[in-house]
N, C-alpha and C positions, 0 to 999 in steps of 0.2 A: 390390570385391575389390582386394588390393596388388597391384601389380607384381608383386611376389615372390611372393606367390602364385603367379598366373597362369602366372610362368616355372615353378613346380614341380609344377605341373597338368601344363602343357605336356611336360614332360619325362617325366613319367608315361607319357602320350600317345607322347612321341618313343619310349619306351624296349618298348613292345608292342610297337609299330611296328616296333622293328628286328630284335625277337625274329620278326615273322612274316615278316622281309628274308630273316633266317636261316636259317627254315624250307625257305623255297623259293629262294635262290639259287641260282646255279653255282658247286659248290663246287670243282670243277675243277684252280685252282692250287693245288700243292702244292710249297713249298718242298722244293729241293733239301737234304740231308742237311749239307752245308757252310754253309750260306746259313743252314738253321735252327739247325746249332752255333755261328753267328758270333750270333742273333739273341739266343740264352738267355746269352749270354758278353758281348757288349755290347749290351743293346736300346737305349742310350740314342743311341747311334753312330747307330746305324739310325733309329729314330725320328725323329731329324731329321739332312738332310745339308747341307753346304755349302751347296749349291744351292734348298733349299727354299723354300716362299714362307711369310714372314715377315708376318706382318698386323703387327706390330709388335713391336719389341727390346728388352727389359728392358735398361736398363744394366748394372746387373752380373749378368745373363745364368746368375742363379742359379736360376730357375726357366722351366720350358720347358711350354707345354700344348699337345699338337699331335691336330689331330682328320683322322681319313681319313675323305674323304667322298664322296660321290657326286650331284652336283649336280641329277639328277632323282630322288632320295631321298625321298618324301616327311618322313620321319623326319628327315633332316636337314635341311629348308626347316622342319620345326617346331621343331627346337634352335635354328635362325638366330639368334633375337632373343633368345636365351641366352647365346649364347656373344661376341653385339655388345654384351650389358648386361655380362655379364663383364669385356667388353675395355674397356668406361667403366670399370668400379671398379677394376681388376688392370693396366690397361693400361701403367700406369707401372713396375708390380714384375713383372708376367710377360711373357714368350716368347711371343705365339701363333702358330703355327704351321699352314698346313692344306697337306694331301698329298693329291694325287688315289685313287681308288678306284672309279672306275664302274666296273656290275655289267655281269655281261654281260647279262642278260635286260631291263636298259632300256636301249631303242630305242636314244636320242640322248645318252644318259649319256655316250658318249667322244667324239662328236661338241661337247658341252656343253665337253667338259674341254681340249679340242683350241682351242678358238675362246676360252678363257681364258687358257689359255698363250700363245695364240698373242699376247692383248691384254697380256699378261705382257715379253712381247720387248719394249714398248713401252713398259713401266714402268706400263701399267693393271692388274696383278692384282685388287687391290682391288674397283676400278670395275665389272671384268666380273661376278668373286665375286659382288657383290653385286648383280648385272644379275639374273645366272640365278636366282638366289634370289627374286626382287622377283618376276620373270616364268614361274615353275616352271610356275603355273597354264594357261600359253597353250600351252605345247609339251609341258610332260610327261604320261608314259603315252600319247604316241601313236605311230601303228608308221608314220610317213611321215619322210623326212628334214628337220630345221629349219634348215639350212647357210645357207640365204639369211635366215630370221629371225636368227638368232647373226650375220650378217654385217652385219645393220641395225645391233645392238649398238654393231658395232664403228663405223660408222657414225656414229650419235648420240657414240658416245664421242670423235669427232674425230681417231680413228686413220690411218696413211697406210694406204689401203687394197690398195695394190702390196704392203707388205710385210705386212701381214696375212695376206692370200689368200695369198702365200707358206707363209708360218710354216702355215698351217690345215692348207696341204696335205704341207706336208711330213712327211718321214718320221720326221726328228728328234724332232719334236714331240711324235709317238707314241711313241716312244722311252723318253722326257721323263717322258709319262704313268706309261709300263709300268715306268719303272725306281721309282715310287711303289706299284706295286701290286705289284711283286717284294719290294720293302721291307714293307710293309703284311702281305702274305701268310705272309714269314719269321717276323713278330712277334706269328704267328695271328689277323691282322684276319680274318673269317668276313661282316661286314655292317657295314654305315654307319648311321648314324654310329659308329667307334670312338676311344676318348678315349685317351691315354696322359699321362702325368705322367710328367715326368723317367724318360722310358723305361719306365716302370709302367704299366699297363695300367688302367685308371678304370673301374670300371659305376657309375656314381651314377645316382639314382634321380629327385630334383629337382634345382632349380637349387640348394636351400641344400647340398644334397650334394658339387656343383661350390664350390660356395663356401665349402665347411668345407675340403674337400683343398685347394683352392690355399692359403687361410688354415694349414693344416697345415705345406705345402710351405717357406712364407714364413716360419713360425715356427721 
């Protein structure tokens, strides 16, 4: 079976999966009246800020792909190796972008997102990004705290750990988080994985689906 295939299996897979996120989330936030007039007037603004974390910069910064996720997602740990093959072939002509989004109903999802940023302060986003991803299997879906697993992370990552455990616990941090899920929620994110294009909103189905729109985008 190709590659390509498998990514558009996969995605298949991702895409039930988030339809049954949807089902039984905490649908709870609901953008303020101003928040969601700013969202339909500019989604692109919103979709990505100044501050966001960047997997990597298109040079001329014409094309943007930003995914809000939730990193004990199963849905989203199965896009993973989608959206990492994307960023080999587009990597040089697109934006990619990811914006936090835990749900409330998993456990350590903000605990996960908190111990990311916090390796983020450090210039490791990437590294942890892709820590929790690797490692979903050992700590998600369980209802007990992982702070000292996430803390090993950081750990192995060679981080100073005085300023980590800072950032983890801080308030800011979650701040950091919530001001991605106020963004997220404005631009009707409902579950994770959700894709936007150049502030556009993506449901594709496979991976060639992902890779006809960016090709589209680019064109």
């Amino acid at each position: 079976m190709s590659r390509t295939l498998k990514m558009s299996l996969a995605l298949v897979v991702v895409f039930a999966a988030a339809l049954a996120v949807f089902l039984v989330m905490d649908r709870s936030g609901t953008p303020d009246a101003a928040t969601a007039q700013q969202a339909s007037t500019d989604p692109a603004s919103i979709a990505v800020r100044e501050n966001s974390h960047r997997l990597n910069t298109a040079p001329d910064g014409r094309v943007t792909f930003v995914e809000f996720l939730d990193f004990e997602c199963e849905a989203c740990r199965s896009a993973y190796p989608a959206i990492e093959q994307l960023r080999e072939e587009y990597g040089d002509r697109v934006t990619f972008v990811a914006r936090y989004f835990p749900i409330a109903s998993h456990f350590n999802a903000e605990r996960a997102a908190r111990a990311v940023e916090a390796a983020a302060q450090q210039g490791e986003f990437e590294a942890m990004y892709q820590r929790m991803y690797e490692t979903q299997e050992e700590w998600g879906e369980q209802r007990t705290p992982k702070d000292e697993l996430f803390r090993s992370f950081a750990v192995d990552l060679g981080l100073d750990m005085t300023t980590f455990d800072a950032a983890y616990t801080d308030p800011a941090t979650l701040e950091r988080i919530q001001a991605d899920v106020t963004d997220g929620t404005a631009l009707g994110v409902q579950g994770t994985p959700t894709f936007f294009l150049n502030g556009e909103k993506i449901e594709p189905r496979t991976y060639g689906d992902l890779a006809d729109a960016l090709d589209a985008a680019l064109g």
